[in-house]
Every structure is written in structure tokens, then in C-alpha cells.
C-alpha positions as CSV (number, residue, x, y, z in Angstrom):
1,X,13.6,-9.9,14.6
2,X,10.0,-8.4,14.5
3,X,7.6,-8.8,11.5
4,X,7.5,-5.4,11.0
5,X,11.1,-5.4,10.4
6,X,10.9,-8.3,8.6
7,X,14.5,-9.5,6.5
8,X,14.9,-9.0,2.8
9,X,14.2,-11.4,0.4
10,X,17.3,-11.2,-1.9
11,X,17.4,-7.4,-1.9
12,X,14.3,-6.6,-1.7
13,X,12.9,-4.3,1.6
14,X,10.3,-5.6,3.1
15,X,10.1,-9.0,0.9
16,X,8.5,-11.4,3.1
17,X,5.6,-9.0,3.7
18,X,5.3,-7.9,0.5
19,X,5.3,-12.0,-0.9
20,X,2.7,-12.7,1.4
21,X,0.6,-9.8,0.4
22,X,1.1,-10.5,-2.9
23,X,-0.3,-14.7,-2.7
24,X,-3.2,-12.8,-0.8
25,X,-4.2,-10.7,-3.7
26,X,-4.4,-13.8,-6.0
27,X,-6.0,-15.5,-3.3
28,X,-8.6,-13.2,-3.2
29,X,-9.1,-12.8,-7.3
30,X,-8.9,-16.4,-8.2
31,X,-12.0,-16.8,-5.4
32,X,-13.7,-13.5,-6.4
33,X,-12.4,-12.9,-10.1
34,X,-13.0,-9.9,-12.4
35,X,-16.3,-7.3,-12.3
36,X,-17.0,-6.4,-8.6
37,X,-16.1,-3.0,-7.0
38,X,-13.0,-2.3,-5.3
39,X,-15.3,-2.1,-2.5
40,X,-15.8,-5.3,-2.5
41,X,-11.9,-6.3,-2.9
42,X,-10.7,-3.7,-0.3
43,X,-13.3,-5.7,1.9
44,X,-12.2,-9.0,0.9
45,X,-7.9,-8.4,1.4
46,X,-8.8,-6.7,4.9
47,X,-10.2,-10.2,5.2
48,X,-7.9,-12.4,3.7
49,X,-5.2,-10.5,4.9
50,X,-5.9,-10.7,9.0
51,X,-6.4,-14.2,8.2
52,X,-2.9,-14.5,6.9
53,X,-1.9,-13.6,10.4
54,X,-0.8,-9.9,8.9
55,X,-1.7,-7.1,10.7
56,X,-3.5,-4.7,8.7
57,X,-5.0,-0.6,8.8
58,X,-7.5,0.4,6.8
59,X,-7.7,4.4,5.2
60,X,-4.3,5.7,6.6
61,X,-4.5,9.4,7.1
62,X,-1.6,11.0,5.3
63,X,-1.3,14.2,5.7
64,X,0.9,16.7,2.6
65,X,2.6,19.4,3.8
66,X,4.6,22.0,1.3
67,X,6.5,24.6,3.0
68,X,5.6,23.4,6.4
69,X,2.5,24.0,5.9
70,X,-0.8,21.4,5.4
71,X,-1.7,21.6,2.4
72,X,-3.7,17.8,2.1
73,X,-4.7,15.0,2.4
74,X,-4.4,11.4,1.4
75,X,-6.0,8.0,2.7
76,X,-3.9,5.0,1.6
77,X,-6.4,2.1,1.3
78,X,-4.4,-0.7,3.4
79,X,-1.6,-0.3,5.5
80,X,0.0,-3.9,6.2
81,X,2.4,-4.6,9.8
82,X,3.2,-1.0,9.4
83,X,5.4,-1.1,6.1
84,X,3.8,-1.2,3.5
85,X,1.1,0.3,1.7
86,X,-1.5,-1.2,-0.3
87,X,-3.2,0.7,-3.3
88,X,-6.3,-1.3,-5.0
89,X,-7.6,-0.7,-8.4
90,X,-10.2,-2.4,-10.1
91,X,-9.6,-1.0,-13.6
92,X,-9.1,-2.6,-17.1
93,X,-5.5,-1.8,-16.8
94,X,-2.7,0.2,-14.5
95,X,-2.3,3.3,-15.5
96,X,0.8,5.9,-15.0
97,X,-1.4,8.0,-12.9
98,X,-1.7,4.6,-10.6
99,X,1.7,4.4,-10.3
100,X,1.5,8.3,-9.5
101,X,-0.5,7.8,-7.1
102,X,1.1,5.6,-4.7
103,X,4.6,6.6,-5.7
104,X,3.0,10.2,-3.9
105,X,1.6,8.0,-0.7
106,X,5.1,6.9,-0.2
107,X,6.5,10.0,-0.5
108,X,4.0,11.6,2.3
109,X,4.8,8.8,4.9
110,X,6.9,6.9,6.5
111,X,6.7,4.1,4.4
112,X,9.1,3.1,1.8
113,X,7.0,0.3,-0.4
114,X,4.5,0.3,-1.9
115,X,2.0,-2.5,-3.9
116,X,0.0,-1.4,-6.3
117,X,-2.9,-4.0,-6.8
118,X,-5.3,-4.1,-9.7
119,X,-8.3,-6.5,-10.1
120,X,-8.7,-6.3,-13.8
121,X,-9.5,-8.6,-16.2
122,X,-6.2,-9.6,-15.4
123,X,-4.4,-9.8,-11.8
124,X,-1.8,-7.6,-11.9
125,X,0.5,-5.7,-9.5
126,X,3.4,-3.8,-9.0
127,X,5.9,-3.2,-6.3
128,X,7.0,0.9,-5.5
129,X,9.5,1.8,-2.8
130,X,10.6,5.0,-2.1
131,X,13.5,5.2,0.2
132,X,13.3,7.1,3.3
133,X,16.8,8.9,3.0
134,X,15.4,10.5,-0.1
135,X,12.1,12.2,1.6
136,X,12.8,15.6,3.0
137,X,11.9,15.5,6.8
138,X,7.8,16.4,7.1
139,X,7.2,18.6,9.6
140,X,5.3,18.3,12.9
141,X,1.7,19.6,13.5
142,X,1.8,21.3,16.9
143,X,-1.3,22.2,18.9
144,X,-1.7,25.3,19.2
């Protein structure tokens, strides 16, 4: 089986990726704690994360369409072994527009989880997935 079809843990899509990702982001806070940019923590998990072995992207275009037609544009900040997408915050708290956020990444690509990642005064994170079978099929860009 390849890692970027990696088994789930229990139930959950994804789960080996997403547990390693996950020990990576406290990694990273317990060495660099509360207070810096998320400059500074995007950095630090592109890092922390190749040494892991992962294999990681850094602002994944995503394009929005609506009515076949291309309407945006989003950058996801990290993009681990293809599957799932990593949204950093470095905010007092998570907010519902965080969620929002990534929950709407999700939705504009093939990806179906998700971790949102906040290095606040407290670590905390939470895990989005989005199945594929409920996105409508995006259309192609053809060159003209």
C-alpha cells in the first residue's frame, strides 16, 4: 500500500497521516511555543514535517469555479503526501470562520481532510473531512 493511500486508523480516512501530522504540530509548539507569526510556524512544520519523512507542498493553488466558470482563488498553506490539507492559525482561539475556511478548501479540491492547526496560547487542532462523493465534479480549464 502507498503512503498516500495510507489505511485507516479505526475509521478514520487518512489516520496515520493525519496522527503524524498531528505529533508534528506539538512538536513544533512545545520547541517554539506561543507569540511568533504563522510565518514562522508555516516555516517551522514545512520543516518538521519533511523531517518526519512526510512529503509536503507548500501554497496549493485551488482554483473555485461556480457555474463552470473561475470565479477564484485559494492557497491552502500545506499540502501533506497529497491528502491532506493543512490550515495554520496563530490566533487566541479557533474561530467558526476557521473552520469555514478549510471546510471550503476541501470542498474546491480533491482532498477530503482537513487539519486545522492553531498556535495559540493553547495547541489546538481539529480534524475536517469532506468526502469526495459529496463534491459536484469541478470542471476542466481548457486552453484555449
Amino acid at each position: 500500500m502507498n503512503s498516500t493511500d495510507d489505511a485507516p486508523r479505526g475509521d478514520l480516512r487518512h489516520g496515520e497521516t493525519t496522527e503524524k501530522i498531528i505529533g508534528v504540530f506539538y512538536e513544533v509548539y512545545n520547541e517554539l511555543g506561543f507569540g511568533f507569526l504563522e510565518s514562522v510556524y508555516h516555516k517551522s512544520m514545512l520543516l518538521a514535517l519533511t523531517d518526519a519523512g512526510l512529503r509536503v507542498e507548500t501554497q496549493v493553488h485551488l482554483p473555485v469555479f461556480f457555474r463552470g466558470h473561475l470565479v477564484g482563488d485559494f492557497f491552502a498553506d500545506i499540502f501533506v503526501e497529497h491528502a491532506v490539507i493543512l490550515e495554520l492559525k496563530a490566533a487566541d482561539d479557533l474561530a467558526p470562520a476557521h473552520n469555514s475556511q478549510l471546510l471550503n478548501y476541501l470542498k474546491a479540491s480533491s482532498a477530503e481532510v482537513g487539519l486545522l492547526l492553531n498556535f495559540g496560547p493553547k495547541p489546538r487542532f481539529k480534524r475536517l473531512v469532506f468526502d469526495n462523493e459529496r463534491k459536484r465534479l469541478r470542471p476542466k480549464i481548457e486552453s484555449a
